[in-house]
C-alpha positions in Angstrom: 0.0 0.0 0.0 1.7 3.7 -0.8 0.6 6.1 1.5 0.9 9.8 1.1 0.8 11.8 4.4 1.0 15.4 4.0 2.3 17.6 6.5 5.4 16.9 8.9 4.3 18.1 11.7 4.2 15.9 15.0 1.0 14.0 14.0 2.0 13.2 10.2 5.4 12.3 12.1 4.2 9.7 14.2 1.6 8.5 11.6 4.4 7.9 8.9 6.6 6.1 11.5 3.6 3.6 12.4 2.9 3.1 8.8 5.9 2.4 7.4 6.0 -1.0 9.2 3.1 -1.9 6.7 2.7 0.6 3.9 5.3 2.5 1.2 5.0 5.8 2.7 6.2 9.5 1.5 5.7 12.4 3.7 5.1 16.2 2.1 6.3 18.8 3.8 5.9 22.6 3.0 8.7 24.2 4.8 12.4 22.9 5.0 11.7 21.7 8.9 10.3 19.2 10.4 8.0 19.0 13.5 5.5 22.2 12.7 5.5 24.3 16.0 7.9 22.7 17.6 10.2 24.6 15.8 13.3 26.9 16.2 14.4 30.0 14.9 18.1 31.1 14.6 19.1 34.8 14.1 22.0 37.1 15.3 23.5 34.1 17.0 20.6 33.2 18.9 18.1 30.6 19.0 14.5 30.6 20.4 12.2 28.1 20.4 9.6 30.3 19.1 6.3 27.8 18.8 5.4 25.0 21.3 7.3 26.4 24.9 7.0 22.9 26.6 4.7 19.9 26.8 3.5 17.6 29.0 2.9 13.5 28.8 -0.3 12.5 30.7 -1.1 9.4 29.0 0.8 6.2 29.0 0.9 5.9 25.1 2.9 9.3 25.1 4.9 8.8 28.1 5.8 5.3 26.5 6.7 7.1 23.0 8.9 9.4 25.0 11.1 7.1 27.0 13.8 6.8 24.0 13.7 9.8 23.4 14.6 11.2 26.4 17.3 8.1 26.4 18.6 9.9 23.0 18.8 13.4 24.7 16.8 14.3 22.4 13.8 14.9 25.0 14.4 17.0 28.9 13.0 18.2 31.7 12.7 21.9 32.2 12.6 22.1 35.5 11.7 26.2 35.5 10.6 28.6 38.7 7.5 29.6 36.9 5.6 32.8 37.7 1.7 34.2 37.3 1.3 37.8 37.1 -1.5 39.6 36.9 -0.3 42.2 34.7 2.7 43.4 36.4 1.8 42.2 39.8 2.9 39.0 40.9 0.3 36.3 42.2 2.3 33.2 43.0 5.7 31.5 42.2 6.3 27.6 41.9 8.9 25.5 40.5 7.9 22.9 37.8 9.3 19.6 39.0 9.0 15.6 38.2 5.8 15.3 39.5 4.3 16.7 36.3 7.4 16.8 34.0 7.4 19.5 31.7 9.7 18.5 28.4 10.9 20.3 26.1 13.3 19.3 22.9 17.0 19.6 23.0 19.2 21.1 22.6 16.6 22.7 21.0 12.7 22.0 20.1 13.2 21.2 16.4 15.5 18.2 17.6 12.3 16.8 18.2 10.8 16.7 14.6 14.5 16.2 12.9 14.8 12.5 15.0 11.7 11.6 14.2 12.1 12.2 10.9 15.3 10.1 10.3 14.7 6.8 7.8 11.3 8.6 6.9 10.8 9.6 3.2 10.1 12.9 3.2 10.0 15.9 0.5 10.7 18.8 2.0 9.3 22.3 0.3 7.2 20.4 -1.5 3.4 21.8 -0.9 0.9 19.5 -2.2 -2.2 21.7 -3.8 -4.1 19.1 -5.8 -6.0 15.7 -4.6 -7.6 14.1 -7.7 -9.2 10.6 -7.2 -10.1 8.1 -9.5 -10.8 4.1 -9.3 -7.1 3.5 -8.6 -6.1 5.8 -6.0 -5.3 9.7 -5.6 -2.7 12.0 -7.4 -1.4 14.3 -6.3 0.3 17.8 -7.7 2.2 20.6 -6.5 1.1 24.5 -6.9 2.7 24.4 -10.7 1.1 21.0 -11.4 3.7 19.0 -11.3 2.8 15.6 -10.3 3.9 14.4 -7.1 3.0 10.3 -7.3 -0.5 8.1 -7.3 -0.8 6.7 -3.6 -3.4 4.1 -2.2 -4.3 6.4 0.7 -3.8 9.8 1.6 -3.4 11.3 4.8 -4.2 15.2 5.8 -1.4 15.9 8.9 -2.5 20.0 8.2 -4.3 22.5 9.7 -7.8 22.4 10.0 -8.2 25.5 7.5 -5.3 24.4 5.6 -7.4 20.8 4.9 -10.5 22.5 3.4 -8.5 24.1 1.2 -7.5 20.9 -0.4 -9.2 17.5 0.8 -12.8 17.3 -1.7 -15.6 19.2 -0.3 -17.7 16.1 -0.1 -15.8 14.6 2.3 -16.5 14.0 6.0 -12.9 15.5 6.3 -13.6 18.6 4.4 -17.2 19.0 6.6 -15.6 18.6 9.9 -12.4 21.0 9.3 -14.8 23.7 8.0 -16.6 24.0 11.7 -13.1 24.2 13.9 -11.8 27.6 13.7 -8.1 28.0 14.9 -7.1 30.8 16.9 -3.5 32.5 16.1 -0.2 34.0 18.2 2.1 36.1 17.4 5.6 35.1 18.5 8.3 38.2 20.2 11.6 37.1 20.0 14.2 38.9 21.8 18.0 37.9 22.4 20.5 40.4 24.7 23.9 40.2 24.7 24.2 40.8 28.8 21.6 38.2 30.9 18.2 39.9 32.4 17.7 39.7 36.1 14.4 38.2 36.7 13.0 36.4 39.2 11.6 33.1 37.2 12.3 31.1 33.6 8.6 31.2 33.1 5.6 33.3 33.6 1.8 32.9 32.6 0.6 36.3 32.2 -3.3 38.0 32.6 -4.3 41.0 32.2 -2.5 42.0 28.8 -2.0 40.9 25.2 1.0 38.6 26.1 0.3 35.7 27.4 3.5 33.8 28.1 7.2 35.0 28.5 9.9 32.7 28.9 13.9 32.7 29.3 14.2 30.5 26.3 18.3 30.6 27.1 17.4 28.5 30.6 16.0 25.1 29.1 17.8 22.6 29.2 21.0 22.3 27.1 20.6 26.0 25.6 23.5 27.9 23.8 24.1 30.7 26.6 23.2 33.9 24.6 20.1 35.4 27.0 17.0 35.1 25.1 13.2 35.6 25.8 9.6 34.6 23.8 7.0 35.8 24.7 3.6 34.4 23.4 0.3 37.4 22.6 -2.8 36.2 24.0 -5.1 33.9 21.2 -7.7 37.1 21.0 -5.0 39.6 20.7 -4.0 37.8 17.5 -7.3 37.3 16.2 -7.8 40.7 16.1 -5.0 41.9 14.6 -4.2 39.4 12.5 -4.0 42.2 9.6 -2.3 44.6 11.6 1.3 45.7 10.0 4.0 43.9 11.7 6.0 46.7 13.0 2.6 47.8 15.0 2.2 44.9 16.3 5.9 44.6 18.0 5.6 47.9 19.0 2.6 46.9 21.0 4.1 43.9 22.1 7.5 45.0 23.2 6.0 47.9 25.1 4.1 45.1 27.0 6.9 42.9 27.9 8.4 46.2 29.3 5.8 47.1 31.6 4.9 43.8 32.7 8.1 42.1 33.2 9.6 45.9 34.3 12.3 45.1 31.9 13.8 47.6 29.0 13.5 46.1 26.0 15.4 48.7 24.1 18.7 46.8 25.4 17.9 43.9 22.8 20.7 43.3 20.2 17.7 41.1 18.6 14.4 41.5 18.3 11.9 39.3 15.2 8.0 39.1 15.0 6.8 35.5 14.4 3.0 35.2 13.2 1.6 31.8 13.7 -1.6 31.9 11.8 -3.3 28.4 13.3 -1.3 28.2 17.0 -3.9 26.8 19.0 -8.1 25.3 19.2 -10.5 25.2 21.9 -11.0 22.3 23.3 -13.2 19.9 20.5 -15.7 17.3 21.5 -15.1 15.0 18.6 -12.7 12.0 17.7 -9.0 12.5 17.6 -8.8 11.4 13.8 -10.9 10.8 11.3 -10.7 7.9 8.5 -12.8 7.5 5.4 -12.3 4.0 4.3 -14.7 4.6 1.4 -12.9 7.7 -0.2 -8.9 6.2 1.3 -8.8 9.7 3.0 -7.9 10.3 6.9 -6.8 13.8 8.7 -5.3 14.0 11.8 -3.5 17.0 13.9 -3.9 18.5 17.6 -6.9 20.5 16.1 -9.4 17.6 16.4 -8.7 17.7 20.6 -7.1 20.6 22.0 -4.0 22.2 20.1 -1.5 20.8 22.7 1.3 18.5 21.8 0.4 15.3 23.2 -3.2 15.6 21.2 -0.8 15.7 18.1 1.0 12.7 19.3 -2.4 11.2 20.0 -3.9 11.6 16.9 -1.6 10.8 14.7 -0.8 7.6 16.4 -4.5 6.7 16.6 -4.6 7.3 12.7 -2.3 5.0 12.4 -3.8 2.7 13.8 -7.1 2.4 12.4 -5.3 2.1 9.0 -2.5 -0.4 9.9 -6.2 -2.8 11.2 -7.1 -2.0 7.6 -4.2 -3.7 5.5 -2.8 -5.8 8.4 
């Protein structure tokens, strides 16, 4: 069976890694990456993990899936004094510790997505615009109609707005990505070449249009340079999703300033990150969905919660209702 699975993300990851055991399986990627938000950006000799900050593992499925990666080194604990502010009054402080691990990639989060994707076949800036079916399977075609290959099945790792615009609109698939609407984030990164004094790694902000700052430079295995991210809030985004760039981190380094009582002005570095689908409220339906009748299945942290265990979930659960089909 030849499997196409587009998107390299966590969930088309883990999907083409179960797959492969049974199926001929090429992964297509958009971007030169691999992992989707667990991603890292390099600039002015910094890094900054500038998408997913952490994760948790609740369930034993994901905890299992971690254990060799954390062997590798590839997976660590960021054990971080975490704050909440109420704007720029602090409520409580606590440190994150094994009781609830909180992981992140290293030495960096994209290590995540680049181990995974070893002995995968993958084409990389390679975005797939055309899904035609006939009797014998799907083709599929780039943006200049080149064609990219006839597979067997086809499997959707995207975001939910990014699948409407390409599975067939009579598809269940098509019908349940059309409801979800993904919020966005816009991503501040800032790098200094003399380390902040603050009082935490972490804080969860309320009361402004940041909602997350973190000292990216303290996780686990970091180059040294200081850096910070700091997330906007979902609605923040939302609304000024249009909004020219250099208003936006304007707005946003002003509100690092005041909140974290920090001047900002003393970054050697400072880049604007839009993540147009970041996150999803919490969904009430399955965490995949397969279409035996048209060989077409989706999967992606949009059909739970956008976290990064649901992507690990869903694509593994994909995987397996298709591996029960051919097996």
């Amino acid at each position: 069976m030849r499997v196409a699975v587009i998107g390299a993300g966590l969930s088309g990851l883990v999907a083409a890694r179960e797959l492969r055991e049974c199926s001929e399986v090429t992964v297509f990627e958009k971007s030169r990456g691999y992992g989707g938000r667990m991603a890292t950006r390099y600039g002015g000799g910094f890094e900054f993990d500038h998408g997913a900050q952490y994760f948790t593992a609740r369930s034993s499925e994901f905890q299992q899936f971690l254990e060799p990666l954390i062997a590798h080194g590839v997976v660590a604990n960021w054990r971080a004094q975490v704050a909440e502010l109420d704007r720029n009054a602090l409520l409580t402080t606590r440190e994150w510790d094994d009781a609830l691990p909180h992981f992140v990639g290293a030495p960096r989060m994209n290590a995540i997505g680049q181990y995974l994707a070893s002995g995968l076949t993958i084409r990389p800036n390679t975005t797939v615009t055309q899904l035609d079916r006939d009797t014998d399977g799907w083709n599929l075609a780039d943006r200049d109609g080149y064609a990219l290959g006839r597979f067997d099945w086809v499997v959707c790792a995207l975001p939910a707005s990014q699948m409407v615009t390409l599975v067939p609109a009579d598809s269940p698939l098509h019908q349940l990505a059309e409801k979800v609407q993904m919020r966005a984030c816009y991503a501040l990164m800032l790098g200094f070449d003399k380390p902040l004094r603050l009082p935490w790694q972490a804080a969860l902000v309320n009361g402004a249009d940041i909602s997350w700052i973190s000292v990216n430079s303290s996780k686990p295995r970091r180059v040294k340079k200081f850096t910070l991210v700091v997330h906007s809030t979902n609605a923040y985004a939302d609304a000024n999703l249009e909004t020219h760039a250099s208003a936006i981190q304007d707005h946003l380094l002003q509100e690092v300033s005041e909140v974290a009582g920090i001047d900002c002005g003393k970054a050697s570095f400072c880049q604007l990150q839009r993540w147009r689908y970041a996150n999803v409220d919490k969904q009430p339906g399955p965490a995949c969905l397969v279409d035996e009748e048209m060989r077409l299945a989706g999967c992606g942290d949009w059909f739970r919660h956008g976290r990064v265990e649901a992507a690990f979930l869903s694509g593994l659960e994909v995987a397996g209702k298709l591996r029960a089909l051919v097996e």
